[in-house]
C-alpha positions as CSV (number, residue, x, y, z in Angstrom):
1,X,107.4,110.6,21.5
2,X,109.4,111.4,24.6
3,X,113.5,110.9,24.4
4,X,114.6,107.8,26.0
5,X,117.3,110.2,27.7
6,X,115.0,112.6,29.2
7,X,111.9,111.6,28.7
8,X,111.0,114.9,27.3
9,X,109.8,115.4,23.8
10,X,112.1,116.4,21.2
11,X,112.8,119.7,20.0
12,X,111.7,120.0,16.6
13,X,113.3,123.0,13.7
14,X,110.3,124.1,11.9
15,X,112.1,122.8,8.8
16,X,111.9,119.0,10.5
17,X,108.1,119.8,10.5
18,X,108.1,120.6,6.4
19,X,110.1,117.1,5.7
20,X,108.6,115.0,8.1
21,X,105.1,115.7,8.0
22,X,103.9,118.6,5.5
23,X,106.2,117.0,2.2
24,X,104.7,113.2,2.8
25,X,101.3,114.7,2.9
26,X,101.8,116.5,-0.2
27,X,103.4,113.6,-1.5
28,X,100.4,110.7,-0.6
29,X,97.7,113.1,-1.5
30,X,98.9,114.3,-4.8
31,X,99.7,110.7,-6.0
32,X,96.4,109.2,-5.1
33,X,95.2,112.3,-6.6
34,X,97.0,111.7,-10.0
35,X,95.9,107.8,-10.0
36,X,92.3,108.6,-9.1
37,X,91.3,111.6,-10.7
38,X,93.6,111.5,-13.7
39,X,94.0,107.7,-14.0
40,X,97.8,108.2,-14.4
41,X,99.3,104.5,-14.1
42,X,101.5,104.0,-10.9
43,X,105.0,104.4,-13.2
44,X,104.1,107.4,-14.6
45,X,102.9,109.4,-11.5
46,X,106.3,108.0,-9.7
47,X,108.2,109.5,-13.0
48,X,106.2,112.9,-13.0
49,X,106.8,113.2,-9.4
50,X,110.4,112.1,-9.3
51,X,109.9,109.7,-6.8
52,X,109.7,105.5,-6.9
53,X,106.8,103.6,-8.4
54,X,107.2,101.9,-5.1
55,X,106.7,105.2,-3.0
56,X,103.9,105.5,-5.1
57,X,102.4,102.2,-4.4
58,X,102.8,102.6,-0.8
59,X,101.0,106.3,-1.0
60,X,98.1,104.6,-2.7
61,X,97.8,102.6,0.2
62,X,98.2,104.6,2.7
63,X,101.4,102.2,4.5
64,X,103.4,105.8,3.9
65,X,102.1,109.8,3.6
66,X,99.4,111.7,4.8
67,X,99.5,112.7,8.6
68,X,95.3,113.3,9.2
69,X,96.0,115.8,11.9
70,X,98.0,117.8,9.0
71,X,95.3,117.3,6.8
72,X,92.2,118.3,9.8
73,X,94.7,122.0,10.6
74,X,95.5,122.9,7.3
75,X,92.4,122.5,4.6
76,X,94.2,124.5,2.1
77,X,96.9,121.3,1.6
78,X,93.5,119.4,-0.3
79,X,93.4,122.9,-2.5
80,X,96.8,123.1,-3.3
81,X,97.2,119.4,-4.1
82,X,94.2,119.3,-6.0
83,X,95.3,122.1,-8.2
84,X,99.0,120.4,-8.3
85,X,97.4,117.3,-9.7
86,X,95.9,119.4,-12.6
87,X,98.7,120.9,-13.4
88,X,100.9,118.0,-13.5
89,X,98.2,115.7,-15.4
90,X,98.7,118.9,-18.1
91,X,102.5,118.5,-18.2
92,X,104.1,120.8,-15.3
93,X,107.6,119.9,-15.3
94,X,109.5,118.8,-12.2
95,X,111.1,122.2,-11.6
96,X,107.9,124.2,-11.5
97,X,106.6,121.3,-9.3
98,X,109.1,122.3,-6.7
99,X,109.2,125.9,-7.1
100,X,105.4,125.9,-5.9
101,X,105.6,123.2,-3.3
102,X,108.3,125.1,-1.9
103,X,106.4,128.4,-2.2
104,X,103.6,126.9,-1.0
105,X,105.2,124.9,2.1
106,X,107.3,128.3,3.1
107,X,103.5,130.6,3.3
108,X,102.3,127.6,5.4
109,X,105.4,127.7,7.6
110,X,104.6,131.4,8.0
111,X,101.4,131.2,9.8
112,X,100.2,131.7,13.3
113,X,98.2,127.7,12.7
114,X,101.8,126.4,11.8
115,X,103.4,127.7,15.0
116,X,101.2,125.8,16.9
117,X,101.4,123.0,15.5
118,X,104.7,122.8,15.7
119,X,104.6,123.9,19.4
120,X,102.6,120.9,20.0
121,X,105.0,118.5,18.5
122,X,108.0,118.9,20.9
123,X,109.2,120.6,23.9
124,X,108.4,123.9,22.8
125,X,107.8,127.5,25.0
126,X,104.2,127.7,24.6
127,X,105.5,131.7,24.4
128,X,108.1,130.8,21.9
129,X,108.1,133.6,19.0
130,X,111.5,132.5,17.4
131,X,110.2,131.6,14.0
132,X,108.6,135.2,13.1
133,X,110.4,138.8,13.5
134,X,106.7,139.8,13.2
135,X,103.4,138.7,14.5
136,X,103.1,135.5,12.2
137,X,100.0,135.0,10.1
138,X,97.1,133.9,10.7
């Protein structure tokens, strides 16, 4: 969406990327994930996941979450949920939960299919090598 100021897009950190579309992916896929697969009512996949029964409502519909064009670049997020889900249905605690979405969400960050996503999100250098000391990953 182009600023109302300069009617350029806006120039997004990498970070912004993670918390506004990577974490809500995560987020709607593993909670539909938990009430599907595992058959986890909505109060306790909000309580293993620290977030609202509400949020977890609104995941289950789909009013709040997954960004498709996330989901379409990066197969692995399905993977890593899927696993996530298993793990949490067999008592992963909320610190572990973090540890590996942040693990996980920094590799992704990392990779040559990330840059260019995030490149087409804003008013980016299509040049723009700012994120990586090295050639990122592909």
């Amino acid at each position: 969406m182009p600023s109302p100021v300069s009617g350029r897009l806006p120039m997004l950190q990498p970070q912004e990327v993670i918390v506004a579309k990577l974490l809500p992916t995560i987020r709607s896929r593993l909670a539909k994930e938990l009430l599907h697969t595992y058959k986890m009512k909505q109060v306790d996949v909000a309580h293993s996941m620290g977030v609202t029964q509400a949020a977890v409502s609104h995941y289950n519909t789909q009013s709040r979450g997954v960004d498709q064009d996330m989901v379409r670049r990066f197969p692995e997020i399905k993977v890593f949920v899927d696993k996530l889900a298993d793990r949490i249905a067999h008592g992963l605690s909320r610190p572990e939960q973090i540890s590996q979405i942040n693990e996980f969400c920094s590799n992704l960050m990392l990779t040559a299919r990330f840059c260019d996503y995030h490149k087409s999100l804003g008013d980016i250098d299509p040049t723009c090598a700012a994120c990586f000391a090295a050639p990122p990953k592909p």
